[in-house]
N, C-alpha and C positions, 0 to 999 in steps of 0.2 A: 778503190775505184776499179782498179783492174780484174779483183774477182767480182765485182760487181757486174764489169760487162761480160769477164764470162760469163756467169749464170745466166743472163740475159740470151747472149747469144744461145748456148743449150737449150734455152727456154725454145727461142724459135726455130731452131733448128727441129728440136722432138717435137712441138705442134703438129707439124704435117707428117709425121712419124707415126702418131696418133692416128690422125684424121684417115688415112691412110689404112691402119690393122683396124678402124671400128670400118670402113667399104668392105676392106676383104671380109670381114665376121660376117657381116650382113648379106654380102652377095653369096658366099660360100652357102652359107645355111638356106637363102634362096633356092641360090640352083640345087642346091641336095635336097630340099623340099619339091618342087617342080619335076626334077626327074622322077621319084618314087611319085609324084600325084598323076604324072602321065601313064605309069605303069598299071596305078590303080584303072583310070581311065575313066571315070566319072565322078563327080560331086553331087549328092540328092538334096535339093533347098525347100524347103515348106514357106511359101509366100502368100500373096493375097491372091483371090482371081480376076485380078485383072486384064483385060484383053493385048493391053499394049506390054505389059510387062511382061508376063508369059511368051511373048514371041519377040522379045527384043534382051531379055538381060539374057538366056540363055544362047541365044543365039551371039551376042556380044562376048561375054566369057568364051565358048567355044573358039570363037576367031581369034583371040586374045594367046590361049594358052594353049589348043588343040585338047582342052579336056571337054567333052557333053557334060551338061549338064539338065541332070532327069530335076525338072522342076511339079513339084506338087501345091496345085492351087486348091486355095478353102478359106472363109473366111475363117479370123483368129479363133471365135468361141468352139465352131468345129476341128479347126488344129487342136487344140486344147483335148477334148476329146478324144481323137482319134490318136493322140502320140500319148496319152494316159493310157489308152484301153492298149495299147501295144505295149506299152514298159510291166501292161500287168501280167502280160502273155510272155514277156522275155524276147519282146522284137525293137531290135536298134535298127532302125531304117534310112533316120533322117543325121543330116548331118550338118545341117546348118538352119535357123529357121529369120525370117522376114515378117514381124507380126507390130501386132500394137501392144501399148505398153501393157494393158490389164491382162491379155492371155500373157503376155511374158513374164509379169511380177509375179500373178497369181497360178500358175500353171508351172511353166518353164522352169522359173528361176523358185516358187515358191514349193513345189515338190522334187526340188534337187535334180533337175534334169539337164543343167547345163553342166560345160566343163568352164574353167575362168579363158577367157576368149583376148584377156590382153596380152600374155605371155606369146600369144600366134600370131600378135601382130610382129612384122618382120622390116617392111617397105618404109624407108625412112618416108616417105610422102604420107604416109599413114602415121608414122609414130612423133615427127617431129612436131612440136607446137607450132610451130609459124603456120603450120595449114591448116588452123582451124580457129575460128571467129572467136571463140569465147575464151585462148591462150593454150588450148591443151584438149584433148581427146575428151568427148562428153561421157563419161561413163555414168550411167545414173541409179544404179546397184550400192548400197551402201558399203559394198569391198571396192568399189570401182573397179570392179576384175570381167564382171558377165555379161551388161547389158550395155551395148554404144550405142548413141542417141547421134544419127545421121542426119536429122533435119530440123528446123527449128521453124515455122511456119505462121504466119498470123490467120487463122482463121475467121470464116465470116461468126457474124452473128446469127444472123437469119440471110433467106432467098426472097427476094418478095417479084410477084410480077406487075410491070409498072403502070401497065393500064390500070388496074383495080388498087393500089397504095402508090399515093401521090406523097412528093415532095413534102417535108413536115409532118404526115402521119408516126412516121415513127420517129422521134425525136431522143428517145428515152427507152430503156426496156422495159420501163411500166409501162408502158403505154401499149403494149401485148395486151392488156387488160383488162382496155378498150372497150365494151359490150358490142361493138359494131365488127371486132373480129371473132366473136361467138362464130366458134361452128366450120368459122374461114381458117386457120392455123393445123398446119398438118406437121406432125412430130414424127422422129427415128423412136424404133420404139426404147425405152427406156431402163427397161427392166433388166435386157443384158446386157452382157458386158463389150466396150465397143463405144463409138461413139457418142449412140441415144444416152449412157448413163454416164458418159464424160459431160456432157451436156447439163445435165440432170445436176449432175454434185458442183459443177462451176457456178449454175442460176444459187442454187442452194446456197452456196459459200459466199458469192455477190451477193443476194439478194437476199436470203432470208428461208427455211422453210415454209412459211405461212404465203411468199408470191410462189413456190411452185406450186402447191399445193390448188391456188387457186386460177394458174395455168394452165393445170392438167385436168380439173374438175372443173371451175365452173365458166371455162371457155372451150369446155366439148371440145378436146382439138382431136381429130383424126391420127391413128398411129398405125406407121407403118414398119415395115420388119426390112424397109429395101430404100435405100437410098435413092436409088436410079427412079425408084416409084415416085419418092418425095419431091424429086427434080420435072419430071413429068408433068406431075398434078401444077407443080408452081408455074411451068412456062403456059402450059394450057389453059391456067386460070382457073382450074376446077378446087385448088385453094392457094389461095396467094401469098400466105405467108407457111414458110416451113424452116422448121430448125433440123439443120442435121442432111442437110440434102445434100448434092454432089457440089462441092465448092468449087475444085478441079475442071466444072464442064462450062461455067458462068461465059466464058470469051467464044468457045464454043457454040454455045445455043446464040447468044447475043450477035455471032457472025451469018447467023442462019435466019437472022431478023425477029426471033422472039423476044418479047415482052419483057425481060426478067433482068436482076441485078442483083449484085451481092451489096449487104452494109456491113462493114467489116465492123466498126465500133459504133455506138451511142454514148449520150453525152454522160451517162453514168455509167457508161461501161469501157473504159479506152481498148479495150480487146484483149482476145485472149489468144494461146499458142500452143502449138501441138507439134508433137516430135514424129507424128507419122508411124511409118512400120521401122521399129529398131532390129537391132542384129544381136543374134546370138548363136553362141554354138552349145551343141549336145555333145552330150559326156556319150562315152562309149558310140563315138562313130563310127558307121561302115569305110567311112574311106575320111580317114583321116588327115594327111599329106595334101588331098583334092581340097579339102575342107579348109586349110590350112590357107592353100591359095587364093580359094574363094573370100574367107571373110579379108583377107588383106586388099582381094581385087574390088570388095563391095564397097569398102571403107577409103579406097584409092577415089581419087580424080575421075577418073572415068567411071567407074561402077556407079557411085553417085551419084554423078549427072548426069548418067541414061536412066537410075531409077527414079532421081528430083522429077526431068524432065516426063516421065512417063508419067507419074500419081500426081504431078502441076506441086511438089513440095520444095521448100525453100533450104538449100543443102547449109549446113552448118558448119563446110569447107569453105576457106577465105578465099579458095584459088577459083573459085566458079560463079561465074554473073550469072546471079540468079535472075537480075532482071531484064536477059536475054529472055527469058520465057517464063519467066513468072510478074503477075499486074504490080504496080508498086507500093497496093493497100498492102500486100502478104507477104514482104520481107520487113520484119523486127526494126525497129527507127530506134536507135541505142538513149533517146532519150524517153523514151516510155515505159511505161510499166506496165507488163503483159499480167494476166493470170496464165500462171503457166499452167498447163490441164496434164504434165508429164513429170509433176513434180512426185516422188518415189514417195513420199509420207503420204499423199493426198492421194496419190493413188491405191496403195495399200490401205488404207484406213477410208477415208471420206468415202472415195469412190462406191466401197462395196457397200457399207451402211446406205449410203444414199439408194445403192441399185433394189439393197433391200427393201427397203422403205416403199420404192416407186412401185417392188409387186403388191406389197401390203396395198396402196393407195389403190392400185388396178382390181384386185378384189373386191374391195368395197364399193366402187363403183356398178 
């Protein structure tokens, strides 16, 4: 009994002995990363171009750690491009990038351009599981090393404007099918990669190839290359059904008295979910130690939720109410079953097939 309570006692005694050398490990290697990234003096991010993000998360990071940060906007398929056509010339430029999942599986991660991006998480708020909804950090890289999935999102189905699709027209997603929406249905387009053929391969794997096929042909639907077009056309009524439009602007336009709503699910389709732009880092960075801060500050509490907040996505951190600013169709209900659209086999495989397919379809036409 008596060396029983010692042990015990020892036991608790060393606990906070412990707990104690993993702060000092952790803050040690902080601040010696922090000082050498302020030396460097900047972090380069390749992100989306969006208006509000461009002038809030750099501007946010700088206040945070006194480092700039030179941000580079483009949409994903153009990043993709342009960090290939440098890796072929022998230019490291970027050192962290902010995209969707298809430039990152198929670009990024699928021509070896990342370095593994879990070892640089440092900030217990980042590394601990209690701060993230699904028990543990989402990596969705089959190493769990490269790619972190920061949002988790229920997206709509379709935009429709409500003057012209009443109540009960769309009940079902056959019902796109319709011959009375001939010609009225405006599509992202499909063929790249991006949205339009996340889209494209979700109907496909729900529904069958033979409904898109007769989606895309024989209800003439209008395709555009611009989201912000497709949002346009649906509140203006010039066509009132669109897939792939700005889901993000729905509270927005609706505050401005236009016409328009989002359907998040139909009765054969309970919905689907997207992870947004993930994070990754590039191997051979210009400023390493910057980069170092940055993916820990992006994947923090605050980085998160200035970039949730900014793109209207639903953060996949347990510590941030998403439904301060996000509708409550688009935060995940843990009794549903999504089509996840960020699922790494489905992306890798279905996605591309399908995107191929949908050029093949557009020729023939």
């Amino acid at each position: 009994m008596v060396k029983r309570l010692f042990v015990l006692l020892f036991l608790a005694a060393a606990v906070p002995a412990v707990a104690r050398a993993q702060t000092a490990d952790w803050q040690k290697k902080w601040d010696e990363t922090l000082a050498a990234a302020r030396k460097e003096g900047k972090v380069v991010v390749a992100g989306p171009p969006d208006t509000e993000v461009r002038q809030t998360l750099p501007a946010a990071f700088e206040a945070r750690y006194g480092i700039k940060m030179e941000y580079l906007s483009a949409r994903g398929t153009d990043q993709g491009i342009k960090l290939r056509r440098e890796r072929e010339a022998g230019i490291y430029a970027i050192d962290a990038v902010l995209a969707g999942i298809q430039t990152t599986s198929s670009v990024l991660y699928g021509e070896k351009m990342l370095a593994p991006l879990k070892p640089q998480l440092i900030l217990p708020e980042v590394t601990e599981d209690k701060y993230w909804r699904r028990g543990n950090m989402w990596f969705l890289d089959p190493e769990e090393q490269y790619v972190l999935r920061l949002f988790n999102t229920v997206r709509e189905a379709v935009m429709i404007n409500t003057q012209q699709v009443k109540p009960g027209d769309l009940r079902n997603f056959s019902d796109l099918l319709d011959p009375k929406w001939k010609g009225k249905i405006a599509v992202l387009d499909m063929t790249r990669s991006g949205t339009g053929s996340n889209q494209a391969a979700m109907m496909e794997g729900q529904f069958g190839q033979a409904f898109v096929d007769k989606l895309l042909v024989d209800q003439q639907p209008v395709v555009s290359t611009s989201r912000r077009q497709l949002t346009d056309w649906t509140a203006r009524g010039t066509y009132p059904i669109s897939i792939g439009a700005e889901d993000g602007e729905i509270e927005r336009l609706q505050a401005q008295g236009l016409p328009v709503d989002t359907i998040y699910s139909l009765d054969d389709m309970p919905g689907s979910v997207s992870g947004g732009n993930v994070l990754s880092l590039m191997d051979k960075a210009p400023n390493p130690n910057a980069a170092r801060v940055f993916v820990n500050w992006m994947a923090s509490k605050e980085g998160v939720e200035i970039y949730g907040r900014a793109l209207k996505m639903v953060p996949a951190r347990s510590d941030i109410a998403a439904e301060k600013f996000m509708p409550a169709e688009a935060i995940p209900k843990q009794d549903v079953k999504y089509f996840d659209t960020y699922d790494w086999n489905f992306t890798v495989t279905t996605k591309g097939d399908v995107r191929r397919r949908m050029k093949d379809l557009s020729k023939a036409q």
